[in-house]
C-alpha positions as CSV (number, residue, x, y, z in Angstrom):
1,X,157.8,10.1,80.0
2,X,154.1,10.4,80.3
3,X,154.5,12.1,83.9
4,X,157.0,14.7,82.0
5,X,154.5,15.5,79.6
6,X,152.0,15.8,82.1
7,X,154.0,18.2,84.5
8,X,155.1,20.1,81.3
9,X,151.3,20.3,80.4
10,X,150.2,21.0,83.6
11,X,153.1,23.5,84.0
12,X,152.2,25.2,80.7
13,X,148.8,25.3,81.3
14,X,149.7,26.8,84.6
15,X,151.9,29.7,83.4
16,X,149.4,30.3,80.7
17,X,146.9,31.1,83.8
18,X,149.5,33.2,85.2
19,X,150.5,35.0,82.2
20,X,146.6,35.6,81.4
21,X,145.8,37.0,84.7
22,X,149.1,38.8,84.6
23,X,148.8,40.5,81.4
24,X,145.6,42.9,83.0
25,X,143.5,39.9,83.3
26,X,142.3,39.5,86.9
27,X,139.7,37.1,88.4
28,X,136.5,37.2,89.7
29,X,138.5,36.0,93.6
30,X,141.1,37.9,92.8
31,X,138.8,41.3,92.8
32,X,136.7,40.3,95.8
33,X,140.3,39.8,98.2
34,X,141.5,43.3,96.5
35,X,137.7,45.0,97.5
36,X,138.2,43.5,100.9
37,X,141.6,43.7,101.6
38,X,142.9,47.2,99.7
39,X,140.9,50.5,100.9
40,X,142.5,52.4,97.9
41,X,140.8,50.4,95.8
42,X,137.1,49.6,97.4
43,X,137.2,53.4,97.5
44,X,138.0,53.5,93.9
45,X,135.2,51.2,93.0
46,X,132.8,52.8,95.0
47,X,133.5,56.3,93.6
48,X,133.2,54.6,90.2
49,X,130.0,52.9,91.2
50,X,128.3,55.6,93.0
51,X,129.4,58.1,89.7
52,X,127.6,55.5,87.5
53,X,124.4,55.3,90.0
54,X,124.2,59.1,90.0
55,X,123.8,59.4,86.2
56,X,122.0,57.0,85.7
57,X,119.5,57.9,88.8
58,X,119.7,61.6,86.8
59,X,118.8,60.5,83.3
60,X,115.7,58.4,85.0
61,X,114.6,61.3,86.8
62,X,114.8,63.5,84.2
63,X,113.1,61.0,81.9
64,X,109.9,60.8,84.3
65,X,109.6,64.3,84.5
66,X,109.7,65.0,80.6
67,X,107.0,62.2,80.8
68,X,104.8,62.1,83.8
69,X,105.3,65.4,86.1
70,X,103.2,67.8,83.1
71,X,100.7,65.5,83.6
72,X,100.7,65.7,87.7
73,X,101.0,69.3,87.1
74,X,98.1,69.5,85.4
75,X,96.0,66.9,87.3
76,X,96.7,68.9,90.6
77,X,95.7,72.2,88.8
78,X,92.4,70.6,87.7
79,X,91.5,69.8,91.2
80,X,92.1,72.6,92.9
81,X,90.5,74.9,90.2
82,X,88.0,72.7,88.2
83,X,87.4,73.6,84.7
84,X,84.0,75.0,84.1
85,X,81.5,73.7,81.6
86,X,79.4,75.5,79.3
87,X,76.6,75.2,81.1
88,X,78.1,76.0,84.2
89,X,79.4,79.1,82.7
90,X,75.8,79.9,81.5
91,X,73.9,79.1,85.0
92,X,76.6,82.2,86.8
93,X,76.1,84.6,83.6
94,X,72.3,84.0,83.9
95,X,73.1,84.7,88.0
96,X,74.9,87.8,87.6
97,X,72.8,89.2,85.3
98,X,69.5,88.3,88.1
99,X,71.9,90.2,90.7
100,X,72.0,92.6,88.9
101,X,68.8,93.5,87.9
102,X,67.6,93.3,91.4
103,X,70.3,95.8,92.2
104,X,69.1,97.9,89.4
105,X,64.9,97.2,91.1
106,X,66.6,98.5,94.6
107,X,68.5,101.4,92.9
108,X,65.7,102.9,91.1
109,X,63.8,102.6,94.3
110,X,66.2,104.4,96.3
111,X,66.4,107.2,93.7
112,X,62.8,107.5,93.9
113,X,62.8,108.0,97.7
114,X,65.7,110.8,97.4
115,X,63.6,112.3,94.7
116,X,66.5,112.6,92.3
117,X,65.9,111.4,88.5
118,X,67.1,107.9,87.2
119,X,69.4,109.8,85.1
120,X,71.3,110.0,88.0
121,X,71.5,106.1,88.4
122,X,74.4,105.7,86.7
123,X,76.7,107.7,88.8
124,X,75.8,106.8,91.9
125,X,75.2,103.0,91.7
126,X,77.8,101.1,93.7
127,X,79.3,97.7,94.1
128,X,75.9,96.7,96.8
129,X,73.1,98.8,98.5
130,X,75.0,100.6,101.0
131,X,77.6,102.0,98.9
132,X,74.3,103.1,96.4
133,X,73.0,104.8,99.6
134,X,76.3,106.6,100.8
135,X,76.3,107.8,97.0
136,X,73.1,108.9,96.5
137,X,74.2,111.0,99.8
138,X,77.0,112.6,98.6
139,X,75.1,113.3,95.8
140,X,72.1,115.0,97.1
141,X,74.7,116.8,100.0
142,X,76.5,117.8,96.9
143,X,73.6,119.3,94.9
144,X,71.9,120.9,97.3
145,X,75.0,122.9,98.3
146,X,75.6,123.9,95.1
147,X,72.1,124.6,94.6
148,X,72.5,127.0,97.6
149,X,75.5,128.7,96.3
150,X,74.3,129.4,93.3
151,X,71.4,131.0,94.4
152,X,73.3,133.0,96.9
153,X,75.6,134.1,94.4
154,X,72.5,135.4,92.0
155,X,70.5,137.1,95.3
156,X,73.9,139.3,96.3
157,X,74.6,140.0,92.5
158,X,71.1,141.6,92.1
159,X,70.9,143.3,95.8
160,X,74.2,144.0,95.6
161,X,74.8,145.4,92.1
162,X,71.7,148.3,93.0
163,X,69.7,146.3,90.8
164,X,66.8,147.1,92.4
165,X,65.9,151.0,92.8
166,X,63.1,152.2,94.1
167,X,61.0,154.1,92.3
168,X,62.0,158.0,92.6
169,X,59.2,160.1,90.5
170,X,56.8,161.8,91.8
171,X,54.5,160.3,89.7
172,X,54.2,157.0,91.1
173,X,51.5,154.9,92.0
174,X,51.2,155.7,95.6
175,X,50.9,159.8,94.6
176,X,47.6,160.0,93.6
177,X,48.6,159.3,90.0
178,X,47.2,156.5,88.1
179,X,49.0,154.3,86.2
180,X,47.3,155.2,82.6
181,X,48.7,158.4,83.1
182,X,52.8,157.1,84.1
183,X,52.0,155.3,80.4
184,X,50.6,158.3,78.7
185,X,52.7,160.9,79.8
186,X,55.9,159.2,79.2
């Protein structure tokens, strides 16, 4: 009777297992032999994995970036183009303003060769000498034709006009007249 319990026991136990692993429940064997064995399904669970892998792989990279990559951004920025310090800043002012004075000594020099007045300066300093000195040449090309136009234009407007008449009276200097009497007589 004991070896009737036993088998019943045993049996019991048995079909317990079964209906466990029947009812949805597989084991761990059971899973590897239907990865190995079944392509439908090691396809299945490699879809499933590599789905899962993905996001996660996503939500870590998106996770450093919100994080770190600002900082790398900025890090790379700073060595390429260091930021200046106030001193630094100061030491270029106080250069640029030395440049240009010394522009401003060679300027006044060239306008004194040209003879032209420092007046002047202002619109025909350039960016560096040479561009001062191809100014200051237009300039003085400029003036001086105008200058010469204009006082063409005055010399045909008087000669031109009969501006000038010769003297006509009889009475005239070269006559025999004096001149006291071309003042009293008029």
């Amino acid at each position: 009777m004991e070896n009737t319990e036993n088998q019943t026991n045993t049996n019991i136990e048995g079909s317990e297992s079964e209906k466990s692993a029947g009812a949805g429940e597989i084991t761990l064997e059971q899973f590897r032999n239907a990865l190995e064995n079944n392509i439908e399904c090691k396809g299945y669970f490699d879809s499933l994995c590599d789905k899962t892998v993905n996001t996660r792989l996503d939500k870590g990279i998106e996770s450093w970036k919100e994080q770190n990559l600002s900082n790398l951004i900025n890090d790379e920025i700073n060595k390429r183009y260091p930021q200046k310090s106030e001193t630094e800043i100061a030491l270029e002012k106080a250069q640029e303003e030395k440049r240009q004075l010394e522009l401003q000594i060679q300027y006044q020099s060239l306008m004194a060769e040209n003879s032209l007045p420092l007046e002047v300066l202002d619109f025909v300093a350039g960016a560096d000498t040479k561009a001062t000195i191809k100014n200051i040449e237009k300039f003085k090309s400029f003036v001086e034709n105008t200058a010469q136009r204009m006082s063409d234009k005055i010399v045909k407007e008087k000669l031109g006009a009969g501006a000038y008449a010769p003297p006509t009276s009889p009475k005239s200097f070269g006559n025999g007249g004096s001149m006291w009497d071309i003042v009293y007589n008029k």
